[in-house]
C-alpha positions in Angstrom: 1.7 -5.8 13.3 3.1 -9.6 13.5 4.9 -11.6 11.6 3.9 -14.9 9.3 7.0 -17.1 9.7 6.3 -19.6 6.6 7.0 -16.4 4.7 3.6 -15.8 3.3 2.1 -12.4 4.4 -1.5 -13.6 3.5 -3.6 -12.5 6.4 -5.1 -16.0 7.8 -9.2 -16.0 8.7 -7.6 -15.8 12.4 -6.1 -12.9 11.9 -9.2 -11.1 10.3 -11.0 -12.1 13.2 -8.9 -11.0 16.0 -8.3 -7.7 14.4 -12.4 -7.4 14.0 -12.3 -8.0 17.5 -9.9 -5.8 18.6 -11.2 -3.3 16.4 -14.4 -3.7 17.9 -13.0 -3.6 21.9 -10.5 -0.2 20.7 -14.1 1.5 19.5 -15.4 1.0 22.5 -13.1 3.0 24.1 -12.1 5.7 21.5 -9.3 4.3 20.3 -8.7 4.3 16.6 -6.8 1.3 14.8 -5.4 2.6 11.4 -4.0 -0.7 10.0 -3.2 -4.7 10.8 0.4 -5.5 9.0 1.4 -8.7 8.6 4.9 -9.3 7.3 6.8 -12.5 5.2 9.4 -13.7 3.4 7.6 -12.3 0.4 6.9 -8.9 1.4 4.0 -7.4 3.6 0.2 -7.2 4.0 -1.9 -4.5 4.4 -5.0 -4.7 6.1 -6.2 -1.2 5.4 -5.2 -1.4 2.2 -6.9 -5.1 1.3 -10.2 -3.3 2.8 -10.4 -5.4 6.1 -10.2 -2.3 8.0 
């Protein structure tokens, strides 16, 4: 989870790739990542449910 300070919980094509990386580094070791939030001024993101996880 981190935060977006301009307020828009958009996830940025940074953070798609960083998560696809940690995702990939967390498999490696047997460690399941359920979801990426990113949270705004407007509300909230989910990666999970946006299907980038």
């Amino acid at each position: 989870m981190h935060n977006h300070p301009s307020g828009d919980p958009k996830p940025s094509r940074e953070d798609i790739e960083m998560t696809k990386e940690i995702q990939k580094a967390s498999s490696a070791l047997g460690i399941a990542i359920h979801d990426h939030l990113v949270i705004g001024r407007k509300g909230h993101a989910s990666f999970r449910s946006l299907g980038l996880l």
